[in-house]
C-alpha positions in Angstrom: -5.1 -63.8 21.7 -3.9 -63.9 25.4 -3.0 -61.7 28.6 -0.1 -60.1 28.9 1.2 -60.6 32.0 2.4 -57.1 34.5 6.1 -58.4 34.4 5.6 -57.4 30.7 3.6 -54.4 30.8 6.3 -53.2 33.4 9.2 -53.6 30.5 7.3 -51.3 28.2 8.5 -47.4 28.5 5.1 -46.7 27.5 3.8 -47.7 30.9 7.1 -46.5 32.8 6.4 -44.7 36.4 2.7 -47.3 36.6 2.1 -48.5 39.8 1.4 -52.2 40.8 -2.5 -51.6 40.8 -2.4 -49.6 37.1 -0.4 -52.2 35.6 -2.8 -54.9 36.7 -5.5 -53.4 35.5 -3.9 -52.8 32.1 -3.0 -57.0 32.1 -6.3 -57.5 32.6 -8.0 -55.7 30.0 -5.1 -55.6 27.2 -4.4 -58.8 24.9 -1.9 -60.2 23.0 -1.8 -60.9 19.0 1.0 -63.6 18.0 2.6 -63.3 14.7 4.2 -65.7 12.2 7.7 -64.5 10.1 6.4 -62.6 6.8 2.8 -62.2 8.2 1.0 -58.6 7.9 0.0 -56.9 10.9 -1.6 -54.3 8.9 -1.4 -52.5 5.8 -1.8 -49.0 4.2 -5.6 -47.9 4.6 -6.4 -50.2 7.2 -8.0 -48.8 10.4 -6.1 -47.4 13.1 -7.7 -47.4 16.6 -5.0 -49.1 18.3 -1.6 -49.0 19.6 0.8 -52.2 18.9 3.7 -53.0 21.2 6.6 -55.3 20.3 7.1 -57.9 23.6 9.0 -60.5 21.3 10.3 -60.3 18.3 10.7 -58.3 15.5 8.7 -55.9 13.1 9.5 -53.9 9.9 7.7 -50.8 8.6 7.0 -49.4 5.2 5.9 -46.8 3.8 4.8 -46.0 -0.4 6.4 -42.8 -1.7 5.2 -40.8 -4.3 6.2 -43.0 -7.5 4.9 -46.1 -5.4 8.2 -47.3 -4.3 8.0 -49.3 -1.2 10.7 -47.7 1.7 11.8 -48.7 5.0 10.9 -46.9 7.3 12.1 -49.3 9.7 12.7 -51.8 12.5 10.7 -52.3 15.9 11.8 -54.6 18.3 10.9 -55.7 22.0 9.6 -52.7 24.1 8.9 -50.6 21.1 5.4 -49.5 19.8 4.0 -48.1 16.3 0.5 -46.9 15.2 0.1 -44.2 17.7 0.2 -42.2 14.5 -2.9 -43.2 13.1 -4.8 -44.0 16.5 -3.9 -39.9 17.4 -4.9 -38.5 14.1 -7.9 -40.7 13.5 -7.3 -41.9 10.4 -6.5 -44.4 8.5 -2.9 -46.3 8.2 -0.5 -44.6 6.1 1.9 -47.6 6.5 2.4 -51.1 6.3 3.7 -53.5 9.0 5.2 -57.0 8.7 6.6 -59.5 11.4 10.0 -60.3 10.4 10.4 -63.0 12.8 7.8 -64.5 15.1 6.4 -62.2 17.2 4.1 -61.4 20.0 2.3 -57.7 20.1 0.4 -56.6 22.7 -2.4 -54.5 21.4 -3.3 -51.2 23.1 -7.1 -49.9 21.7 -8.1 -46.5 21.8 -11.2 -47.8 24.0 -8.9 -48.5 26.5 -7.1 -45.3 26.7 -10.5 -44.0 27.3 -11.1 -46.6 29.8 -8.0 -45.6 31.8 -8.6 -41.7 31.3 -11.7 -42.6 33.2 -10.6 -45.2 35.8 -6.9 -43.8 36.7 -6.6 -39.9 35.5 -2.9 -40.0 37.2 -1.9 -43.4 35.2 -3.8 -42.2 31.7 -1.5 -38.6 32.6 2.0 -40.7 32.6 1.1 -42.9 29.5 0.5 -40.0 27.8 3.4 -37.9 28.6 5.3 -41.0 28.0 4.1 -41.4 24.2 4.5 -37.5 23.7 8.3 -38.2 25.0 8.9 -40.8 22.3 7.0 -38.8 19.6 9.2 -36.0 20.5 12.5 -37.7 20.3 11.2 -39.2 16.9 10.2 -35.7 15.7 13.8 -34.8 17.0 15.5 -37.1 15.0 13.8 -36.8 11.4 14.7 -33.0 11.9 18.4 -33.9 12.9 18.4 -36.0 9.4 16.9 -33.3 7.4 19.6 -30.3 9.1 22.1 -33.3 8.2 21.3 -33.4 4.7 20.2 -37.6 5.1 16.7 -36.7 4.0 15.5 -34.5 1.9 12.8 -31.9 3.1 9.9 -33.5 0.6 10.4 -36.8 2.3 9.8 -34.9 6.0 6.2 -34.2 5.2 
């Protein structure tokens, strides 16, 4: 694992509105996981205490429906994150994730959400809003595919 470096953490809309001194701190304490094409981040089951952000590369998500059948749930790419899911809900993964080409990830812990609730309340506030924004606009757009007909209602819940 390495550092990511502040150039980086300043690409990620996660961290959008951080100032110079919140983002250093952040590059300091985060790390980097580098990834192979076809290797497993994680799969379904697996522990969720962290959030994983794409810096390079490419990632694929899947998801087992109800006869086992393994769907696409789909494709996450530089500047995009996953597993907030799990990390919120505290449980367990409900999906699968697998590097479709070589990837670098940098790896957000919950530990270190804490850690900046306590350190920078006015940095932990805009991360937070910020990954409420983007589970909003995901929220937003399963409904728009379910009012559209593109998903049926069991596979919304």
């Amino acid at each position: 694992m390495s550092a990511p470096s502040v150039e980086e953490l300043g690409r990620v809309p996660l961290f959008a509105a951080l100032d110079a001194r919140a983002l250093e701190g952040l590059a300091q304490r985060l790390s980097v996981r580098s990834f192979e094409a076809g290797e497993r981040l994680f799969g379904v089951g697996d522990a969720s205490q962290e959030i994983l952000i794409v810096l390079d590369g490419e990632i694929e998500l899947f998801r087992h429906d109800g006869e086992g059948r393994r769907r696409r749930l789909g494709r996450r790419g530089p500047s995009d994150w996953f597993g907030e899911v799990g990390l919120i809900a505290i449980k367990s993964r409900a999906i699968e994730a697998w590097s479709q080409t070589r990837a670098r990830v940098l790896v957000l812990p919950a530990r270190e959400l804490l850690e900046l609730y306590r350190r920078d309340m006015r940095a932990y506030a805009l991360v937070t809003m910020n990954l409420a924004r983007e589970l909003a606009r995901k929220l937003e757009s399963v409904e728009e595919r379910w009012v559209d007909g593109r998903a049926p209602l069991e596979d919304l819940t």
